[in-house]
C-alpha positions in Angstrom: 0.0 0.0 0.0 1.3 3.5 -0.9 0.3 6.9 0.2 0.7 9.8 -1.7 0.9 13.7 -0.7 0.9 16.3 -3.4 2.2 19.9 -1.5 1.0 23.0 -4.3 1.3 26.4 -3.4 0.0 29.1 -4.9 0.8 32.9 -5.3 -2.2 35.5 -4.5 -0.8 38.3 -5.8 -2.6 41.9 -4.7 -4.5 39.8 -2.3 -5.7 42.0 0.3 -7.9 40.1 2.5 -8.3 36.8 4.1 -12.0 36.3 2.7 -10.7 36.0 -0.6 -7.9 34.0 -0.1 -10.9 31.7 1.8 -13.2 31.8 -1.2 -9.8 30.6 -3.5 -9.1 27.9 -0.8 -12.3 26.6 -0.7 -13.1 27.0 -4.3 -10.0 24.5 -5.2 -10.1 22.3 -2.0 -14.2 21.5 -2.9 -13.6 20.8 -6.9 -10.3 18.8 -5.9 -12.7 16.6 -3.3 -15.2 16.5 -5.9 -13.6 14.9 -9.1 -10.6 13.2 -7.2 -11.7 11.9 -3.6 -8.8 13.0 -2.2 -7.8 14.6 1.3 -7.3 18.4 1.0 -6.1 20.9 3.8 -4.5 24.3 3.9 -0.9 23.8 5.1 1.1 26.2 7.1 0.3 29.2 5.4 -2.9 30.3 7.7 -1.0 33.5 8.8 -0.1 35.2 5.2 -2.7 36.6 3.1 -0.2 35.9 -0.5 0.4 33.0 -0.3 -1.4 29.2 0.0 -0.2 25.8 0.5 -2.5 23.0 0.0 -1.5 19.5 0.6 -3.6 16.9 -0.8 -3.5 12.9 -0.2 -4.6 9.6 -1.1 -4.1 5.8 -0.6 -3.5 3.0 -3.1 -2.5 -0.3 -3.6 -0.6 1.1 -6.8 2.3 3.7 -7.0 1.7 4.2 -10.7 -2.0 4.7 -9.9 -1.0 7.7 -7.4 1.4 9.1 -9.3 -1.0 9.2 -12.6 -4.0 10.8 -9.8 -1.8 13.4 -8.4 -0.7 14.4 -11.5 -3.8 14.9 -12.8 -4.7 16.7 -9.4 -1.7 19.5 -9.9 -3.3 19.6 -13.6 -6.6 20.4 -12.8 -5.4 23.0 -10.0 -3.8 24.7 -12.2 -6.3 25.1 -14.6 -9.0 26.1 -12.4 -7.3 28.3 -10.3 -6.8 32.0 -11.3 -3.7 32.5 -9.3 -0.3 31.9 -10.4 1.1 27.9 -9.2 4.4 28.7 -8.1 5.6 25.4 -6.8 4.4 21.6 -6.2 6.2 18.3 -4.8 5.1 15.0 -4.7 5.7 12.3 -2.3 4.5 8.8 -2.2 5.7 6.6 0.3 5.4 3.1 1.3 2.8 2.0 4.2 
């Protein structure tokens, strides 16, 4: 069994506000949920209003099934999402 995590964070340049980095959050965390059944969560970056970290996971019998599903993921983040992806890393590990 193999768990993957899939850290992407993302600029929010001229943000101003923390509802609207809320509304981006929530936006990407709900659509990622939605067409990937993955864990999303906001990761360390709670305090600055430019920046946001989201680090997303899922299980699997097959590394090659991860790896193709996180990929997609990091795709369709950066697709939907406005702001600029600055950085992403992924990790899968053996359990």
């Amino acid at each position: 069994m193999f768990i993957a995590l899939l850290t992407v964070d993302i600029a929010l340049d001229g943000n101003d506000n923390l509802k609207a980095k809320r509304r981006v959050a929530n936006s990407l965390k709900q659509k990622t949920r939605a067409r990937f059944n993955v864990a999303i969560a906001e990761d360390g970056t709670e305090d600055s209003l430019t920046s946001l970290r989201l680090a997303v996971v899922s299980l699997s019998n097959s590394e090659r099934h991860l790896r193709t599903k996180m990929d997609k993921c990091l795709l369709m983040m950066e697709a939907v999402a406005k702001e600029e992806v600055v950085d992403s890393s992924l990790e899968i590990l053996p359990i």
